[in-house]
N, C-alpha and C positions, 0 to 999 in steps of 0.2 A: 419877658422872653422875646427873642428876636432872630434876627437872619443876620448871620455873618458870612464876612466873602473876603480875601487878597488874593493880589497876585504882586508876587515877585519875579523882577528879570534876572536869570541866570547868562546861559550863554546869549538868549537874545536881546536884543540891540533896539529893536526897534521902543518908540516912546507905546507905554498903555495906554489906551484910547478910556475915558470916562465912560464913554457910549457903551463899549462891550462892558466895561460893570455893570453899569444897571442894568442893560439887558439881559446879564446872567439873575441876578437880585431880581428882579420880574419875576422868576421861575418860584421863589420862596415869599411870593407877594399876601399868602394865609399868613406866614409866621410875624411879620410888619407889615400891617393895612393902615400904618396910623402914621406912615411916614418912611422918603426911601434918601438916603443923601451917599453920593462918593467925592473921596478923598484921593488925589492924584501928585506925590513929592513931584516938586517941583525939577528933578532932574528923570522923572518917569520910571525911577529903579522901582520903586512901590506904589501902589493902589489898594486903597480900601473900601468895600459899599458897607450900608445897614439900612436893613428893615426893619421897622420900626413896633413895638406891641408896646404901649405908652403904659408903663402901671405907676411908677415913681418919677415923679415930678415930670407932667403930664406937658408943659411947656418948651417951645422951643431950646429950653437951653440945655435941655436933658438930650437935644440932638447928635446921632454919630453919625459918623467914626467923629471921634472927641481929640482934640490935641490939649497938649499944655502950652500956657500963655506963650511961650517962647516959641509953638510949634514943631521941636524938636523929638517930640515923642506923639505916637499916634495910636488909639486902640479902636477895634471895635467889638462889640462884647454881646455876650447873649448872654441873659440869666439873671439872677437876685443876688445881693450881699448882706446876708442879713444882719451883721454888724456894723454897718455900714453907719449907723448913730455915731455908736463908740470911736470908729475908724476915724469920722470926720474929726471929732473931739479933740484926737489923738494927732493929727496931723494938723490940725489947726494952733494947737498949740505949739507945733515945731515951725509954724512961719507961715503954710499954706494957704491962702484966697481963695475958697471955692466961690466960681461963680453959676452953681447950679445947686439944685437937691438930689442931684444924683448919684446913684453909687457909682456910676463908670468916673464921677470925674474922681475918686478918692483912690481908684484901681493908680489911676495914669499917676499921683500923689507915691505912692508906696511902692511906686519904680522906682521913680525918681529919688525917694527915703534909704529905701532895702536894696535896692538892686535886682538880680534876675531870680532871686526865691521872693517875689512879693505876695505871690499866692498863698505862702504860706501862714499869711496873715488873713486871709479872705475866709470867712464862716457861711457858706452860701450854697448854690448850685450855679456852676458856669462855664461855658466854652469861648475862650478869649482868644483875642489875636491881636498882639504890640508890637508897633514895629519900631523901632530907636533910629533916629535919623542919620545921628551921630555916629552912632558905633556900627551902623547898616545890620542891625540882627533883628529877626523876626523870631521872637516868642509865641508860640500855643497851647495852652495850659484846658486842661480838662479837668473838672471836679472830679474831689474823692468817689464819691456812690459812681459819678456816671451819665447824673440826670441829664447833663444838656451834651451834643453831638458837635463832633468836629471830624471833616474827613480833609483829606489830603489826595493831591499825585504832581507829578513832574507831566507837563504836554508843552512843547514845541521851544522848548528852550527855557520856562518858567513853571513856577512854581506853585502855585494854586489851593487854596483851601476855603473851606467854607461850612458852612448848618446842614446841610445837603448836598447828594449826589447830586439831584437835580441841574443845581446850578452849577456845578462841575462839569456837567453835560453839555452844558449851555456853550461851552468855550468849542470856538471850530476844530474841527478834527479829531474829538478828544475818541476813545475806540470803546468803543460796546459791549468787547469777547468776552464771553464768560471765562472766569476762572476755575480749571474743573475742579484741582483739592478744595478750593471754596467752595464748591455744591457738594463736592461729597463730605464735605462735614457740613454743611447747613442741612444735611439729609438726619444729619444726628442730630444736633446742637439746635434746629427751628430758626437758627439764625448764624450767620457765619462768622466764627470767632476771629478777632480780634488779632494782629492789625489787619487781614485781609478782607476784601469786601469780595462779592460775586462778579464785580468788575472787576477785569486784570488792570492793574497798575494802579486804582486808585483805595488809598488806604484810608483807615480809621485812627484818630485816637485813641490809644487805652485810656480807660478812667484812670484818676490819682495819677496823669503822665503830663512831662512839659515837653515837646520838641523844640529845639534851639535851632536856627538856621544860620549861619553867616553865608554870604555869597561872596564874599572876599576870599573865603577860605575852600571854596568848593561847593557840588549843592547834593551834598550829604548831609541830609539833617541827624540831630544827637536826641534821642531820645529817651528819655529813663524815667521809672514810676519816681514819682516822690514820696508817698506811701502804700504801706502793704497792711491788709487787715491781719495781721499777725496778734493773737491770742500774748495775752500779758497779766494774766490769773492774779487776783486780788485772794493771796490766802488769809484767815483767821478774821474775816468779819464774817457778822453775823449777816442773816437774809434778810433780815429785819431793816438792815442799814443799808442795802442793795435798795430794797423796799420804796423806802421811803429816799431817798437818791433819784430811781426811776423815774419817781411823782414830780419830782423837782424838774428833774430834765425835761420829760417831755412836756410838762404844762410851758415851760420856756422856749420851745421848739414851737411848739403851737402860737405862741404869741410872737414869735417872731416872724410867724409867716402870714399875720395877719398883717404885718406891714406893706399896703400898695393905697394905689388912691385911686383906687378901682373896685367895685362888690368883689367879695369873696366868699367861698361854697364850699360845700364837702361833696365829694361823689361817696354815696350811700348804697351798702347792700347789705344793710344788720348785721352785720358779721363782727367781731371782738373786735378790728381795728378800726373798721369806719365808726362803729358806735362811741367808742372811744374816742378817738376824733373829735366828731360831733358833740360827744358832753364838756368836753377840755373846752373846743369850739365855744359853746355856748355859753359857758362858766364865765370865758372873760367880756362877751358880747351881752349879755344880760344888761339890759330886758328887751333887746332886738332878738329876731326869729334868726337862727341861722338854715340860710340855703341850702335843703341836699336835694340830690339828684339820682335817679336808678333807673335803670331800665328791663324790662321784661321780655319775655320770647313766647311768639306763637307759634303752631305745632312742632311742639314740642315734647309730645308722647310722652314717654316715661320720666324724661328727664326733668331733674327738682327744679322747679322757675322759682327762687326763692325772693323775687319783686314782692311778695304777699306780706313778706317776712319782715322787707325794705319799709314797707307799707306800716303796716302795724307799729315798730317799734320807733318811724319817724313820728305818728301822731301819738304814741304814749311820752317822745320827749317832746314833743312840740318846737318839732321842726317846721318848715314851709317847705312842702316837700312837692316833688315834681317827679313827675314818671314817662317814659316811652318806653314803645312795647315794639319790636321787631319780629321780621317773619323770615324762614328763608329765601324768599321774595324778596325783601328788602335787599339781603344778603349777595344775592347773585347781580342785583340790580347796580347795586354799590362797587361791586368787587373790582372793576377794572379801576376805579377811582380810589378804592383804599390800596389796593397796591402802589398804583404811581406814589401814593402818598408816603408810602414805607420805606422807598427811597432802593432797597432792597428788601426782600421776604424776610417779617419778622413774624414765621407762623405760629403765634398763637393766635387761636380762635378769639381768646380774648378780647382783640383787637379790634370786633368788628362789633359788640356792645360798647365799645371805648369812644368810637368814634360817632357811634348813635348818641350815646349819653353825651357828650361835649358838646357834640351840633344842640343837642336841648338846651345846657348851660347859656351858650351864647344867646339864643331865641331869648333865655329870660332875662340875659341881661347884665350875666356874672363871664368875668373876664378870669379869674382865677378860681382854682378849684384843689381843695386839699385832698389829698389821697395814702392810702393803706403800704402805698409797696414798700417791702424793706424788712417787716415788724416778723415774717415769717423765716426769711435767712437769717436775723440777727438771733431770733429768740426761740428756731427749730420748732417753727408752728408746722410744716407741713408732714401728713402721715406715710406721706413718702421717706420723708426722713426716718422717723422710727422705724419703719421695716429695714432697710440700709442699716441703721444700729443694729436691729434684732439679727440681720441676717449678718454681717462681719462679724457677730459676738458668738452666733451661732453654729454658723455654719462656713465662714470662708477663713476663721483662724484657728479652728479645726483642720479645717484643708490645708491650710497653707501650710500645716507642719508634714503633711504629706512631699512625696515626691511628684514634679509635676507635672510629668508622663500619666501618673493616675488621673489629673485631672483630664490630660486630655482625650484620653483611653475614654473614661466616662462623657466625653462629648462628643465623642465620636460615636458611642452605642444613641444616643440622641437625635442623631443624624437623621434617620428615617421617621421620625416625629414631624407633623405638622401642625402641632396642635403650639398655637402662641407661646403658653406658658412653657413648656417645652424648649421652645425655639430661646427665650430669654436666659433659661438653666444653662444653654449650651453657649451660647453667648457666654455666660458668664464663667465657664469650665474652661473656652477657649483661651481667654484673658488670663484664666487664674496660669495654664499652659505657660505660657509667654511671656508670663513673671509679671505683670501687672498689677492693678491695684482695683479694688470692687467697684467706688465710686466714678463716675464722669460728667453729672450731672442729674437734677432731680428729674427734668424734665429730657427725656431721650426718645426721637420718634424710632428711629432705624440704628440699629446695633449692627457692627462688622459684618457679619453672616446674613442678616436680615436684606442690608444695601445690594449684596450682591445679587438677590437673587433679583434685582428692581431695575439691575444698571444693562444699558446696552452693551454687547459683547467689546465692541470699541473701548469704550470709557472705563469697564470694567477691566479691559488687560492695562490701560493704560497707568490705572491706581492702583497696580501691583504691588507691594510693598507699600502701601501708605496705608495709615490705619489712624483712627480719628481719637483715639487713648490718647498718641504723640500731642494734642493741641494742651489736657491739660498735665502731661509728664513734668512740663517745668516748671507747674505749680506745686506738685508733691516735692518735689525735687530741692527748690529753696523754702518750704516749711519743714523739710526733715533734716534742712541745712541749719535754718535759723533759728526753731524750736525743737529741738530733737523729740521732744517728751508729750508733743502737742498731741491729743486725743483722736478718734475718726472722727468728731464731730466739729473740732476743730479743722480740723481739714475738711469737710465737707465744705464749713463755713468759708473758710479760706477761699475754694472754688469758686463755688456759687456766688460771691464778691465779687469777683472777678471777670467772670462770664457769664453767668444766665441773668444774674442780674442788671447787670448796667445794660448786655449790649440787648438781651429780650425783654426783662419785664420794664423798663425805664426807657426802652426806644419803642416801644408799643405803646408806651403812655404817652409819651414826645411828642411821637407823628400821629397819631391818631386826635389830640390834644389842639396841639398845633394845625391839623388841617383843617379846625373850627377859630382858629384864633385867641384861644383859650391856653393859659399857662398853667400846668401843674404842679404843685407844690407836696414835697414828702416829707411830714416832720419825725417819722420813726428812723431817716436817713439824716439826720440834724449830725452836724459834725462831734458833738459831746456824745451824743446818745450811742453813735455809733463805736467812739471811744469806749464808752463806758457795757458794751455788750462784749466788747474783748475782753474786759477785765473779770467778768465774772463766770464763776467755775459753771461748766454743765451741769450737773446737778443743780444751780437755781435754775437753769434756761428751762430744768425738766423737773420740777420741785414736785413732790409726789406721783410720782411717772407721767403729768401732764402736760403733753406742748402745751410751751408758749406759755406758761403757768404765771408768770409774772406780769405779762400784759392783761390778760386773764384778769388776775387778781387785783389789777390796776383799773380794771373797767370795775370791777364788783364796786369799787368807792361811788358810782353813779346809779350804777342798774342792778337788777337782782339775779342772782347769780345764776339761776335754771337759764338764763337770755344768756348767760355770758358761756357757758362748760355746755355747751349744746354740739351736735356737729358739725365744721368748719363751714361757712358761708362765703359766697363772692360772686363775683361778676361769671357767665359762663356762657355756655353756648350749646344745643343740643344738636353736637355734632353728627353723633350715628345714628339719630334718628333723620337727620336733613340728608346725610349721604344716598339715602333708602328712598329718596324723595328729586325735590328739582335741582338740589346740588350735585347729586350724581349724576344727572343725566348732562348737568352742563359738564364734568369734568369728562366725560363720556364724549363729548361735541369736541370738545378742545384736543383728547389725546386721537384724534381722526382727524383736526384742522391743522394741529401744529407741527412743524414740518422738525424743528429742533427735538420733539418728541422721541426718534427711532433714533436722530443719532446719541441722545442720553440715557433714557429711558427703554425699557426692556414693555411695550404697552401691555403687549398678551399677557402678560402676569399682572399688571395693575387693572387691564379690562377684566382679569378673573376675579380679581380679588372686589372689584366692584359687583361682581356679578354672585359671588359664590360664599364672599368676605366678609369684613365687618360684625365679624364674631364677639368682639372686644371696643371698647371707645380708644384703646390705641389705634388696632387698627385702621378708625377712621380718622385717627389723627393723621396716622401715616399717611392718607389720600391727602389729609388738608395743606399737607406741606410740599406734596405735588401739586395741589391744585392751586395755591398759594404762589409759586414761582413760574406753573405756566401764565397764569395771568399775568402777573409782575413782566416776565418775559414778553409776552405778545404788545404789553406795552411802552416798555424799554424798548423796542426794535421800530416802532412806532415815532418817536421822539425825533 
């Protein structure tokens, strides 16, 4: 993994200076510590920098931004290819000279082979940037899942992209404004969807997307997914042969990602997927220890620290296991530094055991670290999900055959309720109202009703007519175009592909990853495996009414099975009990210091609800994701 950067000259003229590359590439100096080099065409239309995280072929020759012998073609790349064996094999045999071990030089090969779909040959995680000398077009391709980041804007006549805001900042002039429909749906979403960022003017890659540039033609780039996780149901086999499929796949996922020339680790918190992990892990590593890694929380009252859990079941596999334990102390101590690090607010709380446990990875010594995410949107492990089933089956296609006045009639008698649950039913009445659809995400801090009562008067007339449903309407919209027949669960799937996962759970693993210098690696996101979880019916994903029942029963091949069917484990954070404590009081400091506060923010009802609130772990989720952007903010403004 590494730090990408270009700039292209559109209307301006002047030649790019090398100097300003690498002083932008400085800014992502965590993500390549091992090395920093820029590339400047010879007529100054392009520039390329990279930062260096050495894991495949650790020598000089593995150096970018990489040209081909001719010079004619340039890329520089961030991420893994894990076919990259076969690849070379495969192009070798059509004529090509590699003069490295690396996978970027086999990338710059299968331009030059395939043309401008080469990606679709690439089996990996990556965010790449190629720029063709000849033909003056700049390609940026992001991986299917998500895992590696690429942002985009247009400032002062050019074109600009890179691994990070940061270094997009770094360029003179570039503007700071927040974007408000970006905060009023990061107020839902934990993180702002896709392509907009909380900066005006500077955008995101979608996952599975390439943007095409010419500047010959204009500097309107073309942008379009190359794939959709679109459901492709396998009917009349049995689960037996799903079964034994599964095994196949993911023990091949796993062994592909133990390709680097670097130690490799599992992050560990006993739970069905890292356990898994871990035995797959080990099975081909035998008779080496494999590395896991977890961490713990101090006062943390009620809330389950299940490190004990991490503990145990690493010394009954006989892992080398390593642990740090975190306090809200740590928390508060860290926060201006995990934020700059986020690039923008990716509030989960998550994020901030992510970045503890990486910082210990690196201390011991591991450069890469495999991880869980993925295995819960593919195979409907989480109990959010099932209630979402229960209640569309239940209770909203029921309704929906009503007329939709009733619904709103009934969310309107709701109205004088204050009580959370309450506030969610109505939420969910108003939408059904308005022709909508149940789902938006698993993970939703602030629902329509809920933001308003949080927004300043200002901000709030100003989002009049906007409503944060419209971000995923055009994904219901081309699945009930291109699958008519597809399931809710399928559509759930669909979503959460798309949004919660690449741009929150897979950019919380990234930046917090990366701000240790540590690459992570997700083999439940493997290109097959993910294939292969569209093809089979709901009913295996839920094989005797149990999430996730196939990975489940895929760990049972190692561990006994009371460890495996227990209730769900992971990484977490005792949030409402730290709001009650030194967390509160700091978000308490901040909504009194920061001055952007009154013109977004409505404070008297977040000062109550600190005061009065926190009846629920929503909502203290809901403060985290305030208190998560005033920080990010106060240091954005800073820069």
């Amino acid at each position: 993994m590494c730090g990408i950067l270009g700039i292209i000259n559109l209307e301006n003229r002047r030649p790019i200076g090398a100097e300003l590359l690498a002083d932008m590439a400085k800014s992502m100096a965590h993500r390549g510590p091992d090395g920093e080099s820029v590339w400047v065409q010879e007529n100054r239309q392009c520039a390329l920098a990279h930062r260096r995280l050495a894991i495949l072929d650790l020598t000089e020759a593995g150096r970018q931004p990489m040209g081909t012998p001719d010079e004619k073609i340039w890329i520089t790349f961030n991420g893994e290819i894990y076919n990259y064996p076969s690849l070379r094999k495969q192009l070798e045999g059509r004529g090509y000279h590699f003069r490295s071990n690396s996978d970027t030089e086999a990338i710059l090969y299968l331009y030059q082979e395939y043309g401008e779909r080469f990606y679709e040959y690439l089996d990996g995680d990556f965010g790449i940037g190629l720029w063709d000398c000849n033909k003056q077009r700049l390609i940026l391709t992001r991986d299917r899942a998500g895992v590696k980041p690429v942002y985009y804007t247009y400032a002062d006549g050019r074109f600009i992209f890179s691994s990070e805001i940061k270094a997009i900042l770094k360029y003179p002039g570039i503007n700071k404004q927040i974007d408000s429909d970006s905060l009023y749906h990061y107020l839902t979403y934990l993180v702002v969807p896709p392509p907009k960022t909380l900066l005006k003017g500077i955008c995101k890659l979608e996952a599975a997307s390439r943007l095409t540039l010419l500047p010959s033609k204009g500097n309107q780039p073309k942008v379009e997914k190359y794939w959709l996780p679109l459901p492709q149901v396998e009917h009349n086999r049995s689960f037996e042969s799903f079964d034994e499929e599964l095994a196949s796949l993911f023990s091949s996922s796993v062994k592909k990602r133990l390709m680097a020339d670097v130690p490799v680790g599992v992050l560990f918190s006993g739970g069905v997927d890292s356990t898994l992990n871990l035995c797959s892990f080990g099975e081909l590593i035998a008779p080496e220890r494999v590395k896991t890694f977890t961490v713990g929380m101090n006062d943390s009252g009620n809330f389950h620290d299940d490190s004990a859990i991490a503990r145990e079941m690493a010394c009954r596999l006989g892992s080398n296991h390593h642990e740090v334990r975190i306090s809200q102390t740590d928390l508060i101590t860290a926060a201006g530094k995990l934020a700059h690090l986020q690039d923008e607010p990716v509030s989960d709380p998550v994020a901030v055991p992510l970045y503890f446990v990486t910082k210990l990875a690196k201390e011991q010594g591991v450069t890469v670290l495999q991880a869980g995410e993925g295995a819960d949107e593919l195979f409907c492990g989480y109990s959010n999900y099932r209630r979402f089933l229960n209640h569309h089956s239940r209770l909203w296609n029921p309704l929906s055959k009503l007329p939709r006045w009733v619904s709103g009639m009934a969310g309107d008698a709701l109205s004088l309720s204050n009580s959370p649950r309450f506030r969610k039913i109505r939420d969910v009445l108003e939408r059904r109202a308005r022709g909508q659809e149940l789902f938006m995400s698993s993970a939703v801090a602030y629902y329509e009703l809920e933001k308003q009562a949080i927004l300043s008067s200002d901000l709030r007339h100003s989002m009049r007519g906007v409503d944060s449903f419209d971000v995923v309407a055009p994904y219901y919209e081309i699945i009930d175009q291109l699958c008519p027949e597809s399931s809710f669960l399928q559509k759930m799937t669909f979503i959460e592909l798309q949004l919660r996962l690449p741009e929150l759970l897979l950019m919380r693993a990234d930046k917090m990853s990366m701000a240790n210098s540590v690459e992570i690696r997700v083999p439940f996101l493997d290109r097959d495996l993910m294939d292969f979880a569209m093809r089979v019916p709901d009913t295996y994903k839920l094989r005797d009414g149990i999430s996730k029942e196939p990975i489940k029963r895929l760990a049972t091949r190692y561990v006994p099975t009371q460890d495996i069917y227990r209730p769900k484990t992971g990484f977490g954070v005792p949030i409402q009990q730290w709001f009650k404590g030194e967390l509160g009081d700091a978000l308490r400091d901040m909504l009194s210091s920061d001055r952007v506060v009154d013109e977004l923010f409505d404070s008297n009802v977040i000062h109550h609800q600190l005061k009065h609130g926190l009846r629920t772990v929503n909502e203290a989720f809901q403060l985290w994701v305030i208190y998560n952007f005033l920080v990010w903010h106060q240091g954005i403004m800073r820069e």
